[in-house]
ROFILO-336860 format. One line per field, with one value per residue (C-alpha): residue in three letters; z, y, x. Coordinates in steps of 0.1 Angstrom, whole numbers, plus 5000, padded with zeros to 4 digits. Example, Ala and Ser with C-alpha at 12.3 -4.5 7.8 and 13.67 -1.06 7.14 Angstrom:
BEGIN
pavo: c(ALA,SER) $
up: c(5078,5071) $
north: c(4955,4989) $
east: c(5123,5137) $
***
This chain:
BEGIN
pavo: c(UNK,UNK,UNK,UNK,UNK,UNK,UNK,UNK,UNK,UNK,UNK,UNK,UNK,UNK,UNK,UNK,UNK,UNK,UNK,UNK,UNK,UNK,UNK,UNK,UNK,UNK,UNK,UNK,UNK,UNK,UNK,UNK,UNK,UNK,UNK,UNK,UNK,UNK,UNK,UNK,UNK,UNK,UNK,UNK,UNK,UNK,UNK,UNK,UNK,UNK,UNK,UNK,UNK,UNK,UNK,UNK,UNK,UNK,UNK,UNK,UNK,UNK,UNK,UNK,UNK,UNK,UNK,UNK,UNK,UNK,UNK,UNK,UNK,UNK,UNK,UNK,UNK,UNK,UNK,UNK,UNK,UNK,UNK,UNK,UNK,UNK,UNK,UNK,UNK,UNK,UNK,UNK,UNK,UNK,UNK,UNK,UNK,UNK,UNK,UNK,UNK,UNK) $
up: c(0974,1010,1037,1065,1100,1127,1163,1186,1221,1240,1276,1273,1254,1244,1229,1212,1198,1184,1168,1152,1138,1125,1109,1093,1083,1067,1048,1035,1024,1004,0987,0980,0965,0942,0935,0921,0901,0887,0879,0863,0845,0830,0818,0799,0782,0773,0759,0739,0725,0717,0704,0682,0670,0661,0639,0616,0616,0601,0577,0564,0563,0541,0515,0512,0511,0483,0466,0468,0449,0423,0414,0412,0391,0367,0360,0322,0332,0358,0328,0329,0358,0372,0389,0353,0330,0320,0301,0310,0349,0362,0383,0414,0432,0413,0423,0459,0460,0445,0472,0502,0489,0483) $
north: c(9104,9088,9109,9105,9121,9128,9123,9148,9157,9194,9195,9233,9254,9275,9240,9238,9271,9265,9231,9252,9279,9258,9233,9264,9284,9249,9247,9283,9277,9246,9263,9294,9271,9252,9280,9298,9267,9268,9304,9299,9267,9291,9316,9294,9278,9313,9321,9290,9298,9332,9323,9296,9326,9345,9320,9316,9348,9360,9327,9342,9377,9367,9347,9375,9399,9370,9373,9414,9415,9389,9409,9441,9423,9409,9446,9457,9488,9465,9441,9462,9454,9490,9475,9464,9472,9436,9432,9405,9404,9392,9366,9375,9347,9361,9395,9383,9365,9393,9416,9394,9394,9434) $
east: c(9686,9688,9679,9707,9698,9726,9720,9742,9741,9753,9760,9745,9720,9754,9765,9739,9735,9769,9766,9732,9752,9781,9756,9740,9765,9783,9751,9750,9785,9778,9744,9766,9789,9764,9747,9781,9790,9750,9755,9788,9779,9749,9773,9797,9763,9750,9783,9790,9757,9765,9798,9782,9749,9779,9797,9765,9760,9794,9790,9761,9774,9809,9782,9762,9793,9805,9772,9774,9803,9793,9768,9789,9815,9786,9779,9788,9806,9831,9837,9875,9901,9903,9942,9954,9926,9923,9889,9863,9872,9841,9849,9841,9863,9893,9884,9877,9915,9928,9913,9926,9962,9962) $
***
């Protein structure tokens, strides 16, 4: 980055003390303003991340809920379809469809 230096000149100290103040209150305004955009650029990365820590999470959570009920349709005394007493209804993607269209 290229340092560029400004030359002005004030009549008065009152000048002066003016062209101060604006110069410094013009530079609060454009650190406040990168700053905000920092800040905000932060949150939306935070979030994302979130949002993506919570998409692998629920991934995980429907194949063990998958796996649960696998295991609870493998069990001898759920070999009968307790909705239309069907016997040998162990499939546990069946019995998974079956529960998302009901």
């Amino acid at each position: 980055m290229v340092a560029v230096r400004y030359l002005f000149s004030c009549e008065t100290s009152e000048e002066n003390d003016e062209w101060v103040t604006t110069l410094q209150q013009t530079n609060a305004k454009l650190m406040n303003a990168v700053l905000r955009n920092t800040l905000e650029e932060r949150r939306l990365s935070i979030l994302s991340t979130l949002q993506n820590d919570f998409s692998e999470i629920q991934g995980i959570a429907v194949g063990d809920a998958k796996q649960r009920l696998k295991c609870i349709m493998q069990r001898p005394e759920n070999s009968i379809c307790a909705d239309c007493g069907r016997n040998g209804t162990s499939n546990a993607d069946e019995a998974d469809t079956r529960s998302q269209r009901g």
